[in-house]
C-alpha angles and dihedrals in degrees: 000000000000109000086195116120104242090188088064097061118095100229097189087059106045093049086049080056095039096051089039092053088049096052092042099054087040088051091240105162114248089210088113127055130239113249099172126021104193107202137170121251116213110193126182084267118085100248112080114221113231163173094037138120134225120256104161143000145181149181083286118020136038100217104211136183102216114203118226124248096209096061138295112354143104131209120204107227134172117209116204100238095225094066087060122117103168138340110217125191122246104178143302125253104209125221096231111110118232126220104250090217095059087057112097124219113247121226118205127255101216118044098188113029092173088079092065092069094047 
């Protein structure tokens, strides 16, 4: 067992490192800046929590809004930080805005998905 203090890591800081480290060695420009790092949360229970992203933390607690699976919608959680294995990161949203109209519509791939359960 690990005899490291988890309560003393700076979480917030450690997943900005993490997430700068990543866009550097893809060659991502850092000309934007992360708004949002999501990250995944692994606790000592079996069920990851993820995809959420960090909003607050202290000495106790990491304070995440985790983002819902079934569609749009976010729940507020605190996770003790002494429960906490590892933190991994998942991706960045930037703060940069884009332009609607260069966004393409995508088709999808599969018009009856019924048939791939036949």
């Amino acid at each position: 067992m690990n005899d490291y203090p988890t309560n003393s890591i700076n979480w917030s800081e450690k997943v900005k490192d993490l997430d700068a480290n990543i866009r550097r060695e893809i060659g991502l420009e850092e000309d934007s800046e992360t708004k949002h790092i999501l990250i995944r949360v692994q606790t000592k229970s079996a069920e990851a929590i993820e995809p959420a992203f960090i909003v607050g933390e202290d000495e106790t607690f990491l304070d995440l809004f985790v983002l819902s699976p079934q569609g749009p919608g976010i729940t507020s959680t605190a996770v003790l930080k002494n429960n906490i294995q590892s933190v991994g990161v998942i991706g960045g949203v930037s703060a940069e805005k884009l332009d609607p109209s260069e966004i393409q519509d995508e088709k999808p791939m599969i018009d009856e998905v019924s048939a791939l359960y036949q």
